[in-house]
MIVEXNU-234483 format. One record per atom (N, C-alpha, C): residue in three letters; x, y, z; residue number from 1. Coordinates in steps of 0.02 Angstrom, whole numbers, plus 50000, padded with zeros to 5 digits. Example, Ala and Ser with C-alpha at 12.3 -4.5 7.8 and 13.67 -1.06 7.14 Angstrom:
2
{'ALA'; {50660; 49716; 50390}; 1} {'ALA'; {50615; 49775; 50390}; 1} {'ALA'; {50660; 49835; 50390}; 1} {'SER'; {50642; 49888; 50354}; 2} {'SER'; {50684; 49947; 50357}; 2} {'SER'; {50645; 50002; 50394}; 2} 
end
This chain:
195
{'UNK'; {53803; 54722; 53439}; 1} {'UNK'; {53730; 54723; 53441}; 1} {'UNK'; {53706; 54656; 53468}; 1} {'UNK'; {53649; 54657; 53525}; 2} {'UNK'; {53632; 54587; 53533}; 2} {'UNK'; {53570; 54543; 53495}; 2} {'UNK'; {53600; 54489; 53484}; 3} {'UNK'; {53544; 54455; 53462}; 3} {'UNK'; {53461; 54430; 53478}; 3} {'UNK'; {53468; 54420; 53550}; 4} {'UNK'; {53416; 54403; 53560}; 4} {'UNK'; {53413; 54453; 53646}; 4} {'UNK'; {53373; 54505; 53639}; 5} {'UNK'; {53375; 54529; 53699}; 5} {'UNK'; {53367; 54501; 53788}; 5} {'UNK'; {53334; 54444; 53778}; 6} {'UNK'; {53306; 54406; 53829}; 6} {'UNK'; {53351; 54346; 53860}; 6} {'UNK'; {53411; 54336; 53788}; 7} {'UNK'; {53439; 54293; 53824}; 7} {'UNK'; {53521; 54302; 53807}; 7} {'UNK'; {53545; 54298; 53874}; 8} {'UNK'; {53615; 54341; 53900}; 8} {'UNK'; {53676; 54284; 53852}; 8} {'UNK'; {53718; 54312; 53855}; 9} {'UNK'; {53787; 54287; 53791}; 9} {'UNK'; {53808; 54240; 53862}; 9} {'UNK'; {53831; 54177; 53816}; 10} {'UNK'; {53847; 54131; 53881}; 10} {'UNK'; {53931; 54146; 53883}; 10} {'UNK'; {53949; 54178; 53853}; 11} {'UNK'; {54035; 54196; 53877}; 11} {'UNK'; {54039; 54273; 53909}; 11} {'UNK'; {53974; 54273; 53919}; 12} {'UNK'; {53954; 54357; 53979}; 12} {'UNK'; {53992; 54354; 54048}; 12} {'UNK'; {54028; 54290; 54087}; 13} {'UNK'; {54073; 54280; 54126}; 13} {'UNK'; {54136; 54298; 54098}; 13} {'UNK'; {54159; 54295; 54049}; 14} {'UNK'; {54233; 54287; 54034}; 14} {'UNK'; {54233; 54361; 54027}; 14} {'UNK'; {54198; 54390; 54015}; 15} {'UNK'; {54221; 54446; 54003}; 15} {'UNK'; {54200; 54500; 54036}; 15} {'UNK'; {54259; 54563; 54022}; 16} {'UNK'; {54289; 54591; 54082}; 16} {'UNK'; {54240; 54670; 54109}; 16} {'UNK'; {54188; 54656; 54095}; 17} {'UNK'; {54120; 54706; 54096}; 17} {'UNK'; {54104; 54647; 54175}; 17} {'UNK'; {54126; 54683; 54251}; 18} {'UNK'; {54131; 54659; 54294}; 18} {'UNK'; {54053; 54673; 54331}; 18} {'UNK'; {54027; 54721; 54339}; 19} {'UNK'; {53962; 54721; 54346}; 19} {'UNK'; {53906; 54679; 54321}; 19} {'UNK'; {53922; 54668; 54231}; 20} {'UNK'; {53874; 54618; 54211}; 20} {'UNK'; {53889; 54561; 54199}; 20} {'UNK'; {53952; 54522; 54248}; 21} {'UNK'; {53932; 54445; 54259}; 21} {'UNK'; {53900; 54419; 54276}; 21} {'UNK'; {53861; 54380; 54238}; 22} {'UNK'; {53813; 54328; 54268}; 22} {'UNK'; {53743; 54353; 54268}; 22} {'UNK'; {53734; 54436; 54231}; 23} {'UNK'; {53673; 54458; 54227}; 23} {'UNK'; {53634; 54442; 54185}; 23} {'UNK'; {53555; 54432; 54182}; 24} {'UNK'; {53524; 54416; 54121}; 24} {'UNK'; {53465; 54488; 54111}; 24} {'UNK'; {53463; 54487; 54067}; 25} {'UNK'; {53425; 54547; 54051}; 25} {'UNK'; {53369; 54557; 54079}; 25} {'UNK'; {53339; 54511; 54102}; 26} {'UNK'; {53282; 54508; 54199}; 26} {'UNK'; {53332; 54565; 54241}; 26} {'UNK'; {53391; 54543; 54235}; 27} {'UNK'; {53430; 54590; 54304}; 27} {'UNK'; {53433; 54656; 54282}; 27} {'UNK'; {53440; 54697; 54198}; 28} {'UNK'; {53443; 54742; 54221}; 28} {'UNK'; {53387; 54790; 54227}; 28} {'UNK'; {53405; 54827; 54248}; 29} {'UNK'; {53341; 54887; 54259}; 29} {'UNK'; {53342; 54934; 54192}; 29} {'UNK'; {53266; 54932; 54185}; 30} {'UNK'; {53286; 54961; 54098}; 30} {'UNK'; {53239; 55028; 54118}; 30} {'UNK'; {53248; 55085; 54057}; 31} {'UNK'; {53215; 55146; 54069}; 31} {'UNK'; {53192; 55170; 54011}; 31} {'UNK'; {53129; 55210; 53996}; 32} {'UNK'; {53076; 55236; 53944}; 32} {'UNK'; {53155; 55298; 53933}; 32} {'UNK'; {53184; 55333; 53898}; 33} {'UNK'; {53194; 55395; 53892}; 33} {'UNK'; {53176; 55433; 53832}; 33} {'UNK'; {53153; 55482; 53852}; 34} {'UNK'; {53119; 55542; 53809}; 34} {'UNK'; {53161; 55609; 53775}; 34} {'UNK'; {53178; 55635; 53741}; 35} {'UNK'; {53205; 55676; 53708}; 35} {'UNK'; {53167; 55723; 53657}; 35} {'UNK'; {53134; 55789; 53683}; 36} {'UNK'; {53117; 55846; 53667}; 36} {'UNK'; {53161; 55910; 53660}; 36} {'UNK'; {53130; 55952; 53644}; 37} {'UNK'; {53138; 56006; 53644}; 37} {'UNK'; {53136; 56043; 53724}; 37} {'UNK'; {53168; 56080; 53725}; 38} {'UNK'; {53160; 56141; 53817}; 38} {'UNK'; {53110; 56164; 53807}; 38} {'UNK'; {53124; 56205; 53744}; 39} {'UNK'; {53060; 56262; 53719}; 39} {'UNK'; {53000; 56232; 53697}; 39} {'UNK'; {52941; 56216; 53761}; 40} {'UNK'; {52872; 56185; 53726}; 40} {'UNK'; {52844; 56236; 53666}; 40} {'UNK'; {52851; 56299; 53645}; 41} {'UNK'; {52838; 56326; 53596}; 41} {'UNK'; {52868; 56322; 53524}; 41} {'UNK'; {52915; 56306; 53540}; 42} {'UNK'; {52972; 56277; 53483}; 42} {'UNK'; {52924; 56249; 53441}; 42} {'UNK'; {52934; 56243; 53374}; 43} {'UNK'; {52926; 56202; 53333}; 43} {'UNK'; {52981; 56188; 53283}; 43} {'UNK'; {52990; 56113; 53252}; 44} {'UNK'; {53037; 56087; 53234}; 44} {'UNK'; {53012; 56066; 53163}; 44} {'UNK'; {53054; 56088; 53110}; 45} {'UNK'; {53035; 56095; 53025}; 45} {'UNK'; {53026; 56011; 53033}; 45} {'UNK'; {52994; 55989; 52982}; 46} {'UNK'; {53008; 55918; 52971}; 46} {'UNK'; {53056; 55898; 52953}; 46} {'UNK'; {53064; 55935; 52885}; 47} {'UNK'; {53145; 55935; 52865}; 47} {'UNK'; {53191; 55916; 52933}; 47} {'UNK'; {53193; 55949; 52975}; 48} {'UNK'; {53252; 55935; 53036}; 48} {'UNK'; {53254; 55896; 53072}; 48} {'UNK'; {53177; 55862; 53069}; 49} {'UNK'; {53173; 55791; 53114}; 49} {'UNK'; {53175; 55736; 53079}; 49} {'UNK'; {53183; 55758; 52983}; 50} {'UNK'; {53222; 55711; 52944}; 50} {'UNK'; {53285; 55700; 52950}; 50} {'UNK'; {53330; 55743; 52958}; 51} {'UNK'; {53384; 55767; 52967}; 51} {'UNK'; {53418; 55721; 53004}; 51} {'UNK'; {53380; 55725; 53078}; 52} {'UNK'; {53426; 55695; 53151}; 52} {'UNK'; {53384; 55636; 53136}; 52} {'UNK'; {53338; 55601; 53120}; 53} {'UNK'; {53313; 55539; 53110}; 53} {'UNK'; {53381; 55513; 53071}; 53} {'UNK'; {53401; 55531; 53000}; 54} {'UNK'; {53461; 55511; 52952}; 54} {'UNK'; {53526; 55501; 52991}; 54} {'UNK'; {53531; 55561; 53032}; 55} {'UNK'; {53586; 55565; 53082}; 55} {'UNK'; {53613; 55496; 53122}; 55} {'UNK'; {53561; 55476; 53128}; 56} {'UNK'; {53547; 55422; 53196}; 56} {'UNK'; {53555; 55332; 53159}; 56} {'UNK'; {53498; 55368; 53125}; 57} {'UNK'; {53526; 55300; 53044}; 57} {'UNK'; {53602; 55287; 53014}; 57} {'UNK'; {53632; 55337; 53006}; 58} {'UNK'; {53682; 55347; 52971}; 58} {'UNK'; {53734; 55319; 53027}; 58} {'UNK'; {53724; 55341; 53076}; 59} {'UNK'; {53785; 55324; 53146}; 59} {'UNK'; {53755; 55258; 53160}; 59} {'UNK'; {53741; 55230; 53133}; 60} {'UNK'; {53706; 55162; 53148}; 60} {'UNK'; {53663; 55153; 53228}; 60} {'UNK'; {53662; 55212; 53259}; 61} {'UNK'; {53634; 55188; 53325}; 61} {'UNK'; {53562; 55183; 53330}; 61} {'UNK'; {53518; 55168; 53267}; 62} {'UNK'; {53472; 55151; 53269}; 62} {'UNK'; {53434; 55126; 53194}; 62} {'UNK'; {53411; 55067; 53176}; 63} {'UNK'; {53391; 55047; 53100}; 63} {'UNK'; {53295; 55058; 53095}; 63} {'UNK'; {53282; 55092; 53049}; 64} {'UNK'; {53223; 55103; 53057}; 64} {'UNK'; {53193; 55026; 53025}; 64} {'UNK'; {53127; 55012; 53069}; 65} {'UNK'; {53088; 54957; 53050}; 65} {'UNK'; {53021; 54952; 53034}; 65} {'UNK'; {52994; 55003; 53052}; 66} {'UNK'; {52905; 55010; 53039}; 66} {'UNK'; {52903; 55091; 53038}; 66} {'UNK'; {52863; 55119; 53007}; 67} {'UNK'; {52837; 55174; 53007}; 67} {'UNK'; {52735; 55183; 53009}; 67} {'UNK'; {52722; 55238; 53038}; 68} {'UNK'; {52662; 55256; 53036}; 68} {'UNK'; {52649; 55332; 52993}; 68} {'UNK'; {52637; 55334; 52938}; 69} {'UNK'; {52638; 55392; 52910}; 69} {'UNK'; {52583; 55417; 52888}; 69} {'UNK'; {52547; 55483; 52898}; 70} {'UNK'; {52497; 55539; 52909}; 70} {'UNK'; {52522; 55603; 52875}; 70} {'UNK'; {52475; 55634; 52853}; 71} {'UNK'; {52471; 55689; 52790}; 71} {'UNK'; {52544; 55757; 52852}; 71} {'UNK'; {52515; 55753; 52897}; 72} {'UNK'; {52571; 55791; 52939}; 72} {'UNK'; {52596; 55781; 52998}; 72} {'UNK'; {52619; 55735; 52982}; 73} {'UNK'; {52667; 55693; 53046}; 73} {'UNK'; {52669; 55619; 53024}; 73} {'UNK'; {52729; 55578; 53063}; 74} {'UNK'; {52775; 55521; 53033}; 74} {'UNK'; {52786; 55503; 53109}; 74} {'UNK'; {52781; 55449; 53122}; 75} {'UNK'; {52811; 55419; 53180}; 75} {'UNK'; {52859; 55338; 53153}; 75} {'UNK'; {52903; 55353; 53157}; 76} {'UNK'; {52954; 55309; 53136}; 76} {'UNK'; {52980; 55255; 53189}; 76} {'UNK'; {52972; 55203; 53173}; 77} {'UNK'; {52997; 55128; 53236}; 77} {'UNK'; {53073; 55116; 53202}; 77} {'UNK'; {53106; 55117; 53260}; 78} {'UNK'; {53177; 55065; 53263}; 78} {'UNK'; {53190; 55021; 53290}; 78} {'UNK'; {53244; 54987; 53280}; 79} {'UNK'; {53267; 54927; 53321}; 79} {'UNK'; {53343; 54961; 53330}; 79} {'UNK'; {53402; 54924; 53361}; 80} {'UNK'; {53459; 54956; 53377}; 80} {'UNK'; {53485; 54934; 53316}; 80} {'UNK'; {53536; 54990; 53312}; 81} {'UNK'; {53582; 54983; 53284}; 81} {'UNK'; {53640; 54936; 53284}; 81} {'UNK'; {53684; 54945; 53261}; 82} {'UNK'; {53771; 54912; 53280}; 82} {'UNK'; {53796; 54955; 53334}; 82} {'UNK'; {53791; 55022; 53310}; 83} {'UNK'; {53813; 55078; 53364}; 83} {'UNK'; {53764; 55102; 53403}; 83} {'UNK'; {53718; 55037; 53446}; 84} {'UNK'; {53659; 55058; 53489}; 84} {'UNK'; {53691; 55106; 53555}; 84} {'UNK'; {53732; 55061; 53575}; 85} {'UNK'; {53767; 55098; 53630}; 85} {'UNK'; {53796; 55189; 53645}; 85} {'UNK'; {53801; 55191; 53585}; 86} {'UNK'; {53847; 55270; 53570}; 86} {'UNK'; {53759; 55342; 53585}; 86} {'UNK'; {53719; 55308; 53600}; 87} {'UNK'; {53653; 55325; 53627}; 87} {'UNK'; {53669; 55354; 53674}; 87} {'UNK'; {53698; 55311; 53736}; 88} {'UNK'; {53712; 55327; 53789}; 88} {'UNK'; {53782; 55317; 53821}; 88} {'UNK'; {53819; 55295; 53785}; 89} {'UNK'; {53896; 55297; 53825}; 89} {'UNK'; {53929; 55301; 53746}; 89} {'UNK'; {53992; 55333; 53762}; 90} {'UNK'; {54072; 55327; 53725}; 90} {'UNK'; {54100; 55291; 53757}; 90} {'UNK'; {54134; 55232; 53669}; 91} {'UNK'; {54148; 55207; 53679}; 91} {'UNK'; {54134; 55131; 53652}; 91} {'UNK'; {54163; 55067; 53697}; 92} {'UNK'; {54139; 55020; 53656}; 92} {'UNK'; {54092; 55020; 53717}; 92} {'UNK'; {54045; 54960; 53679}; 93} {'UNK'; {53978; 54949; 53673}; 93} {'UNK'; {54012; 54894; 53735}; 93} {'UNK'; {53928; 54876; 53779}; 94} {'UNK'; {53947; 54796; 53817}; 94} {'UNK'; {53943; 54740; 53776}; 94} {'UNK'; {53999; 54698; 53820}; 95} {'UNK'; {54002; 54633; 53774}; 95} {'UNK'; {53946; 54587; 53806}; 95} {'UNK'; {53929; 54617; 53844}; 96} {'UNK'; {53867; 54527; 53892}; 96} {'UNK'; {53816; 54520; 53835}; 96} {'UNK'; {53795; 54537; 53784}; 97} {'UNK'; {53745; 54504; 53746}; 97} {'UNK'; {53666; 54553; 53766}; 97} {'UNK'; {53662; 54579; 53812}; 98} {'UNK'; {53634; 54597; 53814}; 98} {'UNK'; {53605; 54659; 53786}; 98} {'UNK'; {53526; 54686; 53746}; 99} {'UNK'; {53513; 54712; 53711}; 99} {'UNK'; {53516; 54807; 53740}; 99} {'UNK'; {53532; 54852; 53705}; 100} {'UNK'; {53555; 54909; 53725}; 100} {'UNK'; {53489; 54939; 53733}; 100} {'UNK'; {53428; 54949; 53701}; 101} {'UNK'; {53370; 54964; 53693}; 101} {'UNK'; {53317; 54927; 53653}; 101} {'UNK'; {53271; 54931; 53688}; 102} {'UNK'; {53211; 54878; 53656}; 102} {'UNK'; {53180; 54905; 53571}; 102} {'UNK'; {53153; 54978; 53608}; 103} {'UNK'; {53136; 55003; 53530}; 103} {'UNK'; {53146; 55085; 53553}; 103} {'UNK'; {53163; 55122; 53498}; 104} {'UNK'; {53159; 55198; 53466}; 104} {'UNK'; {53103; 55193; 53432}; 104} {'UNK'; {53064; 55264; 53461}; 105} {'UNK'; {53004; 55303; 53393}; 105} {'UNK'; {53048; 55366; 53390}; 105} {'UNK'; {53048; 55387; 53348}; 106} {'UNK'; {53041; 55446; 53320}; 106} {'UNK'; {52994; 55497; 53287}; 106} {'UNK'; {52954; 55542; 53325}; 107} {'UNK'; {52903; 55583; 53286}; 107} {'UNK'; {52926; 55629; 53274}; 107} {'UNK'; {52905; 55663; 53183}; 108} {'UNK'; {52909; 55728; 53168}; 108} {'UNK'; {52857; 55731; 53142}; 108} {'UNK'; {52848; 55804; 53108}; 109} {'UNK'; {52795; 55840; 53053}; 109} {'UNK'; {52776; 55904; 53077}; 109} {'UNK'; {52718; 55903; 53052}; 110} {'UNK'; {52671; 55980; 53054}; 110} {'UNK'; {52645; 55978; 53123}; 110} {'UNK'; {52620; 55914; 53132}; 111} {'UNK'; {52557; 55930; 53164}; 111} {'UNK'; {52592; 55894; 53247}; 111} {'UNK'; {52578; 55953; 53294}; 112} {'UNK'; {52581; 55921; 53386}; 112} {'UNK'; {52561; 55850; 53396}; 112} {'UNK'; {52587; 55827; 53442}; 113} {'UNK'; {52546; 55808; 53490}; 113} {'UNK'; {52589; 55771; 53553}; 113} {'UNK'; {52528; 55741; 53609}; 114} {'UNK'; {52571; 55740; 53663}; 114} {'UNK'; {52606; 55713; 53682}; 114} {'UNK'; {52687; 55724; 53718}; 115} {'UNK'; {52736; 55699; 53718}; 115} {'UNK'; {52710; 55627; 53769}; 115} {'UNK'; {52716; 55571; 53762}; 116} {'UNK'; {52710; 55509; 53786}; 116} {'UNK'; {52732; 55507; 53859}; 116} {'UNK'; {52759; 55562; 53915}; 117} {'UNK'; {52770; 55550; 53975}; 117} {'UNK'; {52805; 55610; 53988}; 117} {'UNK'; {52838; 55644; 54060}; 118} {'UNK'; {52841; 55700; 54068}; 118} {'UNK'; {52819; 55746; 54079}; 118} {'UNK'; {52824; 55798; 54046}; 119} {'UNK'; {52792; 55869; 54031}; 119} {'UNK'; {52710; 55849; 54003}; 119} {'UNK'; {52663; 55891; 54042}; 120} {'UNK'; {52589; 55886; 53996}; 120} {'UNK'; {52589; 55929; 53956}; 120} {'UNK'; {52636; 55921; 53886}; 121} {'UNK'; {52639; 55970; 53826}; 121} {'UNK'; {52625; 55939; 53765}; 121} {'UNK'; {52626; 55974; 53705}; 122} {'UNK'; {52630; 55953; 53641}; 122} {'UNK'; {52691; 55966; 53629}; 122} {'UNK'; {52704; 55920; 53561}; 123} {'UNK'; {52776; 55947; 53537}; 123} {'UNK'; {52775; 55905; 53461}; 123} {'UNK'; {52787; 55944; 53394}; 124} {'UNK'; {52786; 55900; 53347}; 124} {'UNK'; {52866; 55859; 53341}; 124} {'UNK'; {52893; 55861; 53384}; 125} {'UNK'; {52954; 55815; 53382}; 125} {'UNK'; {52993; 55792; 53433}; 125} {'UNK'; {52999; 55723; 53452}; 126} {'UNK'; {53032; 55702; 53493}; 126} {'UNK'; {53064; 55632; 53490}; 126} {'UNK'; {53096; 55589; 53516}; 127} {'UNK'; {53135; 55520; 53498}; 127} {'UNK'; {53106; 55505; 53570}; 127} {'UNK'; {53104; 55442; 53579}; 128} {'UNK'; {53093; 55390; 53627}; 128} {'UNK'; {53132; 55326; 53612}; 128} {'UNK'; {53168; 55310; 53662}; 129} {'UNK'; {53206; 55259; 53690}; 129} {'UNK'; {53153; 55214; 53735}; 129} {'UNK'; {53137; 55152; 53721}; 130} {'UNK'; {53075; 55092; 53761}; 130} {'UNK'; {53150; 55045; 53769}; 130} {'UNK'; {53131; 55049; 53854}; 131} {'UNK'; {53160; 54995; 53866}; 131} {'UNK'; {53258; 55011; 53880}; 131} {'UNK'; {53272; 55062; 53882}; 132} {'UNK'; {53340; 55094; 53880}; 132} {'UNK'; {53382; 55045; 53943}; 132} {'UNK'; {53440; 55014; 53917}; 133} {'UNK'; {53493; 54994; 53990}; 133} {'UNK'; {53523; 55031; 54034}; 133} {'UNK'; {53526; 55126; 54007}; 134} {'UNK'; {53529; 55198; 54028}; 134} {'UNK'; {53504; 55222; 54041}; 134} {'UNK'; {53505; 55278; 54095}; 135} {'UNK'; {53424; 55318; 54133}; 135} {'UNK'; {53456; 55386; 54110}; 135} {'UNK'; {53497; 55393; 54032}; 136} {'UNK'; {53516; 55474; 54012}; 136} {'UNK'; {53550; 55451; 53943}; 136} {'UNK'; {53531; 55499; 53905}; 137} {'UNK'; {53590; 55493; 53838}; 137} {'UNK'; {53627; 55524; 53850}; 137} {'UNK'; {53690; 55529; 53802}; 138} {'UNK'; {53755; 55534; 53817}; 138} {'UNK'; {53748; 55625; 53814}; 138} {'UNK'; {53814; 55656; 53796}; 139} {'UNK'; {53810; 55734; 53783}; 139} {'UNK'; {53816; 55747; 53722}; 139} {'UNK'; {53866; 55697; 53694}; 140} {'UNK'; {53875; 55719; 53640}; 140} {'UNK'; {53823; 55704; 53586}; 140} {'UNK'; {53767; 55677; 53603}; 141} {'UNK'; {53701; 55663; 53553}; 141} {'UNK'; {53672; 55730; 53575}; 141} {'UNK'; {53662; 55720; 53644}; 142} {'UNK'; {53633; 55807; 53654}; 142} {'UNK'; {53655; 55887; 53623}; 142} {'UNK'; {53727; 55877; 53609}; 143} {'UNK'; {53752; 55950; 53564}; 143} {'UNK'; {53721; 55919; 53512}; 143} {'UNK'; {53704; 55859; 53462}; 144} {'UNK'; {53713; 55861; 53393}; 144} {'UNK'; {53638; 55872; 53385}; 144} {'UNK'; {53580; 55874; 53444}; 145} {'UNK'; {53540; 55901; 53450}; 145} {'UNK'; {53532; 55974; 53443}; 145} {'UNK'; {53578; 55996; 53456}; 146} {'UNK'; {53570; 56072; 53460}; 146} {'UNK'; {53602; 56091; 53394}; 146} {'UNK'; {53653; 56036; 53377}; 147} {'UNK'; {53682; 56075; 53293}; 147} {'UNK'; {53642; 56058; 53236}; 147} {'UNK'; {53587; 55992; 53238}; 148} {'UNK'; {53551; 55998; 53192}; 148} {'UNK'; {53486; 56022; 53184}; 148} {'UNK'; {53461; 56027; 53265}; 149} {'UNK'; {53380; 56041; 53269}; 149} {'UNK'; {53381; 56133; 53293}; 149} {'UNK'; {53461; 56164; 53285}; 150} {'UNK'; {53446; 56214; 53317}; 150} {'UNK'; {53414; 56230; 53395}; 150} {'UNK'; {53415; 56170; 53418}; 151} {'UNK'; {53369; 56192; 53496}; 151} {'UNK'; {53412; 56144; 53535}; 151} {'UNK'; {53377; 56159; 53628}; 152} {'UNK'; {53410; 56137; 53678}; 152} {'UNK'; {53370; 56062; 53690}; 152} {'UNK'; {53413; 56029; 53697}; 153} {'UNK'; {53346; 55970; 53727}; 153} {'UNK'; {53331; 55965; 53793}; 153} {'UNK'; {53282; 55939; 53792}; 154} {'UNK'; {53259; 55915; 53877}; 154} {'UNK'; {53269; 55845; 53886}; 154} {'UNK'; {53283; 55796; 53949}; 155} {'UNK'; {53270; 55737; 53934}; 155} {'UNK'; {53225; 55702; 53989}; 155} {'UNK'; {53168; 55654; 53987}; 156} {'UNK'; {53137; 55643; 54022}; 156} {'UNK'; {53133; 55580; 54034}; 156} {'UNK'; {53152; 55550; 54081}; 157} {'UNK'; {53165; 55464; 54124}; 157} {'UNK'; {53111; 55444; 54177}; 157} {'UNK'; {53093; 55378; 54155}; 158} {'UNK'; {53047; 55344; 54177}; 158} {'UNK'; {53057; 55269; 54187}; 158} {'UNK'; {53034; 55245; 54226}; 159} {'UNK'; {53068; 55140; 54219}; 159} {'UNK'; {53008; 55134; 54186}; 159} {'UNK'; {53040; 55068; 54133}; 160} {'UNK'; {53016; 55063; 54069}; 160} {'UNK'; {52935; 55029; 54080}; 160} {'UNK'; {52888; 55060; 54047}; 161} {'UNK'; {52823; 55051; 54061}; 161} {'UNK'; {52806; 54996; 54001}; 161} {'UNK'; {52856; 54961; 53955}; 162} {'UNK'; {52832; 54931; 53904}; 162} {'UNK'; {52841; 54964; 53824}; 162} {'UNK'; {52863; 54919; 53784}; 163} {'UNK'; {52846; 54922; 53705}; 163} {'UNK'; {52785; 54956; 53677}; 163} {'UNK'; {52763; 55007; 53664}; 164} {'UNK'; {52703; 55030; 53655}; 164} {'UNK'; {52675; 55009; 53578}; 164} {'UNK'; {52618; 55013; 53543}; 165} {'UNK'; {52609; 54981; 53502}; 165} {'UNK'; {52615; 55039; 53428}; 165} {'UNK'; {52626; 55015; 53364}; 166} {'UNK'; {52643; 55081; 53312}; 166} {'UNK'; {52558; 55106; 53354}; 166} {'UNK'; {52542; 55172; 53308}; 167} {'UNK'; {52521; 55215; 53325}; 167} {'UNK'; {52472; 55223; 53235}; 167} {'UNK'; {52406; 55210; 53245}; 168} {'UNK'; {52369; 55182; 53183}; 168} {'UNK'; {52352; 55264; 53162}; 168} {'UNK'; {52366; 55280; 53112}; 169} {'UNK'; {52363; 55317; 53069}; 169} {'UNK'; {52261; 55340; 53061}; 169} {'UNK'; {52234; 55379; 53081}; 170} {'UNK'; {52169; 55405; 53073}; 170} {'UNK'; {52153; 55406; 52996}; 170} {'UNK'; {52086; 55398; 52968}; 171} {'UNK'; {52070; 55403; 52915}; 171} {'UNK'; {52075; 55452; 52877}; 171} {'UNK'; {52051; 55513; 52914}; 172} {'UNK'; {52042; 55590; 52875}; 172} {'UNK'; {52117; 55607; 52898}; 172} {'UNK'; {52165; 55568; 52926}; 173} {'UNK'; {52234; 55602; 52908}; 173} {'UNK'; {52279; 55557; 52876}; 173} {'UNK'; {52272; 55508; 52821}; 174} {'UNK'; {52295; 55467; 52771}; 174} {'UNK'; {52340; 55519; 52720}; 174} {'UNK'; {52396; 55497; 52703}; 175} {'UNK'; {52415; 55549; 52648}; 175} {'UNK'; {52378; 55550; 52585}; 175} {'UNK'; {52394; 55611; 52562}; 176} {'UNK'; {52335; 55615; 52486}; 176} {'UNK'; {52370; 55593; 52439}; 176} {'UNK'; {52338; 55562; 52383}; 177} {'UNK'; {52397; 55544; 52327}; 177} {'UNK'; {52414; 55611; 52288}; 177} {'UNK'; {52456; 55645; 52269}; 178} {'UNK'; {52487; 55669; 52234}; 178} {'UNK'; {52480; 55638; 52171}; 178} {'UNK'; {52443; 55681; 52120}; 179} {'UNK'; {52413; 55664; 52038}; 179} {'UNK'; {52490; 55713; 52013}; 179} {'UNK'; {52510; 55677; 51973}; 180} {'UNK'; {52557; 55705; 51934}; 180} {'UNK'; {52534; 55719; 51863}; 180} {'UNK'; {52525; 55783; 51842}; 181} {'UNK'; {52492; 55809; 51789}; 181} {'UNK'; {52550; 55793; 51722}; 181} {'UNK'; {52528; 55792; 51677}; 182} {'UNK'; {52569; 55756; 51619}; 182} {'UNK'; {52582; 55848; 51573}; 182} {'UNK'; {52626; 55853; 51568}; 183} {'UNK'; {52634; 55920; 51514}; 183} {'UNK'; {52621; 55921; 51444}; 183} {'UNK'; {52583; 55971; 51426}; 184} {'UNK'; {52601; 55981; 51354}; 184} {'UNK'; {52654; 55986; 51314}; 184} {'UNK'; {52636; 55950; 51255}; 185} {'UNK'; {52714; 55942; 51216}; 185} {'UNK'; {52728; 56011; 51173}; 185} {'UNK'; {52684; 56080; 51175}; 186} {'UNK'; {52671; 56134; 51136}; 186} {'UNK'; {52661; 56192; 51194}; 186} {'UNK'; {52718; 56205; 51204}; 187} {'UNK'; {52753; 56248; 51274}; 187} {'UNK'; {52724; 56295; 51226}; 187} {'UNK'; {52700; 56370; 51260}; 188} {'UNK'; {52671; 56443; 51243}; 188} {'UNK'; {52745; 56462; 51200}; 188} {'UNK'; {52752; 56484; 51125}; 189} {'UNK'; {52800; 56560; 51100}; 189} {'UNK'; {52855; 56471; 51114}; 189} {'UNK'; {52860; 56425; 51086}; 190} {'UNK'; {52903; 56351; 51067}; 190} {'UNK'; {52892; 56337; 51000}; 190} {'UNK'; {52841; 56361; 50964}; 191} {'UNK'; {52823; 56336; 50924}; 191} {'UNK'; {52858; 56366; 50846}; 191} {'UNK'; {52853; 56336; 50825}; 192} {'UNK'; {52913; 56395; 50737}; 192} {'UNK'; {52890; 56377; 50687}; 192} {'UNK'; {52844; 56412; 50651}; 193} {'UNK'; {52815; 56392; 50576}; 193} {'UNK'; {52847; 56455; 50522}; 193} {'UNK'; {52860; 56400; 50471}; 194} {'UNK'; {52910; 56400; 50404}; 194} {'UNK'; {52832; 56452; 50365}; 194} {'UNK'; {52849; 56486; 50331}; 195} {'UNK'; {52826; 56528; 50278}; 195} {'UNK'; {52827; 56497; 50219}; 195} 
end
């Protein structure tokens, strides 16, 4: 994982990643990538975009860092993982220091809305890659798309337009608090009186 995205590992010569000698992260060309659903009608349980969010966590290729959360829908911020790379290639990761992706969102929930570039659709679930060193994720993230979300993905590439900012949560869609009602200690036909 790199430390500081902006500035390249100074033993990025010695080593044997022959394309990125001497590159600094100015040199490479970075890319927005998008990851939906095929089916714009599709809809995706939340549950399942908990699911592959954990997925992604768990494989370390992405650590969640900020969230924006709304009564039906969650947009989740990352930073990379350890296993940022396994995003887009098998295998080991590059050694030049340089950072694998700037930031991951992740949106799920109830409620649509529009996918950030691509298709002019809604979709209540999709991942975004800001800033990608790859213009495709790998395949084998794409089947585990299909074994956990049940669906096909699409993927949509763009040169990177920038870090976009979290995404401020509307008033009338704040989550509600949940009142937890206290029980009676004199449950109905519990009760036993002596004669």
């Amino acid at each position: 994982m790199a430390s500081d995205p902006e500035t390249p590992n100074p033993d990025a010569a010695a080593t044997a990643d022959a394309p990125s000698v001497g590159m600094t992260s100015v040199d490479v060309p970075r890319f927005d990538i998008l990851i939906a659903t095929e089916n714009p009608t599709l809809k995706i349980a939340p549950r399942g975009g908990e699911a592959f969010l954990r997925y992604l966590a768990v494989a370390r290729m992405l650590q969640p860092d900020q969230e924006s959360v709304a009564e039906n829908w969650v947009e989740v911020y990352c930073v990379e993982g350890a296993s940022a790379h396994e995003v887009f290639l098998i295998g080991i990761a590059p050694s030049d220091g340089i950072a694998i992706y700037h930031r991951a969102v992740v949106r799920f929930g109830l409620d649509s809305a529009p996918l950030p570039f691509g298709e002019e659709r809604e979709s209540n679930f999709w991942i975004l890659f800001e800033g990608a060193r790859f213009d495709d994720v790998q395949g084998a993230l794409k089947a585990k798309f299909k074994d956990i979300l049940n669906a096909r993905p699409t993927v949509f590439v763009r040169p990177h337009a920038g870090v976009t900012s979290p995404r401020e949560v509307p008033e009338d869609q704040t989550p509600k608090v949940k009142v937890k009602r206290e029980r009676s200690t004199a449950l109905a036909g519990t009760r036993v009186e002596e004669w």
